[in-house]
N, C-alpha and C positions, 0 to 999 in steps of 0.2 A: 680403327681400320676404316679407311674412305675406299668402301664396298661398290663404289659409283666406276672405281679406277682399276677395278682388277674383276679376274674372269678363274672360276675355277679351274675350268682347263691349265689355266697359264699357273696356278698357284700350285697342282697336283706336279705340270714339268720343271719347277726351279723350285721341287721340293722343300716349299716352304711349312711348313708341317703344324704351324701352329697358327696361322691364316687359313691353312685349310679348315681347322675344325673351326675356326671362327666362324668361315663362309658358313660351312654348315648349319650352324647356330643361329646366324644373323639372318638367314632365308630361309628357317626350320625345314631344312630336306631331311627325306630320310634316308641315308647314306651308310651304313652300321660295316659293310666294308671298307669305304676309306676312313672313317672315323676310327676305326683301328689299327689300320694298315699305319696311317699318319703320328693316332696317338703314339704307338711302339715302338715306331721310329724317334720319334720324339724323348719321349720320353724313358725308353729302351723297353727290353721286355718283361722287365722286373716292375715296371712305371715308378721306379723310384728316385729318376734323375729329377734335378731343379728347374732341368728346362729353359734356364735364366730371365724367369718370370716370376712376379710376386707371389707369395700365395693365395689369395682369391683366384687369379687366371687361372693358376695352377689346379684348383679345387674344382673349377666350374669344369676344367678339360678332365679332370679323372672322370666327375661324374658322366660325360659327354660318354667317354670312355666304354665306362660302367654298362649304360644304358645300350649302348651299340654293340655290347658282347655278349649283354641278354637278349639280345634281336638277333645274337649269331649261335644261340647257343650255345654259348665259349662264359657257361657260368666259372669258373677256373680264373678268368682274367678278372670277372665281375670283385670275385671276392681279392683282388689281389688289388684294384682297385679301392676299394673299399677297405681293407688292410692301411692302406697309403693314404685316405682321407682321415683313419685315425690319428695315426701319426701326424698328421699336419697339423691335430688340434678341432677337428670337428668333435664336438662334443659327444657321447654315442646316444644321448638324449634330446639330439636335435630334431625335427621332423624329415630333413634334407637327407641325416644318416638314416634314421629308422625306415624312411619310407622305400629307398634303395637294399637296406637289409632285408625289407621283406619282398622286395624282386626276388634277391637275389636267393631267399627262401622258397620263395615260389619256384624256380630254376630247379633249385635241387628236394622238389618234392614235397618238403616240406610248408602245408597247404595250412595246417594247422595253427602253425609259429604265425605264418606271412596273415591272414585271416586275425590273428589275436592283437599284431601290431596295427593292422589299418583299421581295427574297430579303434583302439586306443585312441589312433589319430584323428579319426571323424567324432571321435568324443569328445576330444580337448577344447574346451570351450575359448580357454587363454590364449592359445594357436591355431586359429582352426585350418584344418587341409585345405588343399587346395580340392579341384573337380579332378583331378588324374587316379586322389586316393580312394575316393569314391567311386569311380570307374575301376580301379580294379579291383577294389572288394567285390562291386557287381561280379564280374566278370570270373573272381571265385569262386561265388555261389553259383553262379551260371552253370559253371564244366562240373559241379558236381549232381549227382542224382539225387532222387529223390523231395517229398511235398518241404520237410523241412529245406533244406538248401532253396526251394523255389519261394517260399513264402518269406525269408530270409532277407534271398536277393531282390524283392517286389519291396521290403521294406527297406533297405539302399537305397534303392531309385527313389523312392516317397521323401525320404530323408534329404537325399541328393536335390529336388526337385523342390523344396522348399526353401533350400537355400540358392538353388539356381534355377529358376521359370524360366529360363528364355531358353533351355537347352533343348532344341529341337533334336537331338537324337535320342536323348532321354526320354523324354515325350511318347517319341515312336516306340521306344522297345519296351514302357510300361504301357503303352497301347497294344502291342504283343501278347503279353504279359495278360493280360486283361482277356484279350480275345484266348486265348489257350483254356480261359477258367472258364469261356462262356458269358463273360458279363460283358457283353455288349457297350453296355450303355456309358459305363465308364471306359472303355475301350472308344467308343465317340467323345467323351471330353476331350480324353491325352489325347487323341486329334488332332482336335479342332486346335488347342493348345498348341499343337506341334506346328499347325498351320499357321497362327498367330507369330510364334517365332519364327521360323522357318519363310515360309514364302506361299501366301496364299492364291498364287498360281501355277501350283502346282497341280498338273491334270490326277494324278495316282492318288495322289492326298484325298484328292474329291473324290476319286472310286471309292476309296475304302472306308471314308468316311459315310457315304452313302448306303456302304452294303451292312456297316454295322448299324445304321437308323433301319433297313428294312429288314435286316433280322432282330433288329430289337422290336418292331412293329408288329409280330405276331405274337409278344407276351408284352405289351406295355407295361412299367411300371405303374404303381398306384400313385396317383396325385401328379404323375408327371404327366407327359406328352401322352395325348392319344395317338391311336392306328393311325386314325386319318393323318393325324400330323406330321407324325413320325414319317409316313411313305410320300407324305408332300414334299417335303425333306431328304427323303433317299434321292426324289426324279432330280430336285432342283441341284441337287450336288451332282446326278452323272450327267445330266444337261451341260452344266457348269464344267465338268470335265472334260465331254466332247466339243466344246465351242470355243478349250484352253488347246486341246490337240483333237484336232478332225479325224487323226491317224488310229488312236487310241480305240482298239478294238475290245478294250474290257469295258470301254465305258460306253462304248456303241450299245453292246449285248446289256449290260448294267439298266439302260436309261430304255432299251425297250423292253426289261420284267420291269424295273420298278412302275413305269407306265399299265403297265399292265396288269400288275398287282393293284396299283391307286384305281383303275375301270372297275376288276373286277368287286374290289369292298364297297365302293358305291355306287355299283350296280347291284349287288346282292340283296334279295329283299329279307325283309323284316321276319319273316316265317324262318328263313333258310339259316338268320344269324345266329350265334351262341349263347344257349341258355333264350332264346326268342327274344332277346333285347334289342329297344327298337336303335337301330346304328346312327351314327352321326350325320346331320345332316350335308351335305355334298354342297357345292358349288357347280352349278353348270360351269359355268366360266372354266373351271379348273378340268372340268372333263373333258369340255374340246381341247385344251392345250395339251394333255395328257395322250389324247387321238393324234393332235399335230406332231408330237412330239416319239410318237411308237412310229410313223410313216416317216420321221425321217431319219431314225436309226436305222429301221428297216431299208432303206435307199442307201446309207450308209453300208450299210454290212454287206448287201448284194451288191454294192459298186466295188469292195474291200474284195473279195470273194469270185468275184468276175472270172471266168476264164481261169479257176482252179480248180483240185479235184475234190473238193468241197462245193461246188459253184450250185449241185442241184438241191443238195442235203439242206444248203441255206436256203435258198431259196422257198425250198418246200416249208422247213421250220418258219420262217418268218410270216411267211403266207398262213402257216395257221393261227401264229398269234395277229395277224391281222384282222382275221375272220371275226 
């Protein structure tokens, strides 16, 4: 199909039915009303005409089919679909069949079946899934309750994520993941990770990558990063976030505690710290930047806040962490 020369609009009015799900296909929209509307036209309501197409077109439009009537809740069609890929000769041992049988399990409740076939298939060493089957085993374990079902789905994505590193939304939601148990620290790798793939200008990435270094910074790991370095870390990521978007009001608020956190531990004397241990030595250098750097979020938030009904509240708060 030369998709250069034709316009959906124009292919939906001279009902051409089997261009339509092409378009669809060839410019992966997500469409799951006309992809039906068209299929069943098409290929009637039973979907067992020939369509006067070979059968691979044939196979690829039921599946199309399939997947657009489990987006409409129309599991009924799914399986009647799916009914007509056996028939055509898909073998029921295929990955293409099983991995639509267990939609179409999942449709009708059955979590257990659809669960038992996507392990199958992320196990197949001969075959292996694609990243769709992987995602919706997650996404199984996800909608269900419970530590098992959670610890489950965090081993999915580990799984997942060893055969796919560049998947910056994987990244993110075992960074979630991460941050729910508390572990910070791994909650800053799948990050940084996710920034590496993804786009490391992104202002939000840096907040939050920042807030899990300064909460990881009041229990540092052994042999890793100290406090100090950890909160040098938190400033330089919400800095980095407010000079990616000026606008960015969590990173305004962000970059004037972590500033102010980094004054206050090397400020703190030696008497005052924990267990009396004497603290890490400080950087002048890095204290005035730290000072420059809390005065111009502060400027930031009270220009952000101007002339609202927030306008004194800020003002007042900022002024005491200026003090």
């Amino acid at each position: 199909m030369d998709t250069s020369k034709l316009d959906l609009p124009t292919l939906i009015r001279t009902k051409d039915h089997l261009n339509v799900l092409r378009y669809i296909r060839v410019f992966e929209l997500r469409e799951p009303e006309l992809v039906l509307e068209h299929g069943q036209a098409w290929l009637g309501e039973k979907l067992n005409k020939s369509g006067g197409v070979d059968g691979i077109i044939r196979q690829t439009s039921l599946e199309q089919i399939a997947f657009a009537a489990l987006d409409l809740d129309q599991s009924a069609i799914a399986e009647k679909c799916l009914d007509q890929l056996k028939a055509a000769g898909i073998p029921p041992s295929s990955i293409r069949f099983r991995r639509l049988l267990a939609r179409c399990l999942e449709a009708s409740g059955d979590l257990k079946g659809a669960d038992l076939i996507y392990k199958e298939l992320t196990n197949d060493t001969e075959t292996p899934a694609n990243s769709s089957v992987f995602k919706r085993l997650y996404a199984l374990h996800k909608s269900e309750t419970g530590d098992a079902a959670f610890i489950e789905g965090q081993k999915v994505l580990t799984d997942y994520l060893e055969k796919h590193p560049t998947d910056a939304a994987a990244w993110y939601e075992l960074a979630a993941c991460r941050k729910s148990l508390g572990d910070f620290s791994s909650a800053a790798f799948c990050l940084e990770e996710c920034m590496l793939a993804s786009s490391p200008l992104d202002a939000t990435l840096h907040v939050e990558l920042a807030e899990c270094w300064a909460t990881t910074a009041s229990k540092p790991k052994k042999g890793g990063s100290s406090t100090l370095q950890l909160l040098l870390q938190a400033r330089q990521h919400m800095a980095q976030a407010l000079e990616l978007d000026p606008d960015h009001i969590r990173a305004a608020w962000g970059l004037l505690q972590c500033s102010n956190l980094y004054l206050q531990y090397t400020s703190a004397s030696d008497e005052s710290s924990n267990n009396n241990k004497k603290k890490e030595a400080a950087d002048p250098f890095q204290d005035d930047v730290a000072v420059a750097l809390m005065e111009h979020a502060a400027a930031v938030l009270k220009a952000k806040y101007a002339k609202t009904p927030m306008e004194t509240a800020v003002q007042k708060l900022v002024e005491e962490y200026l003090e």
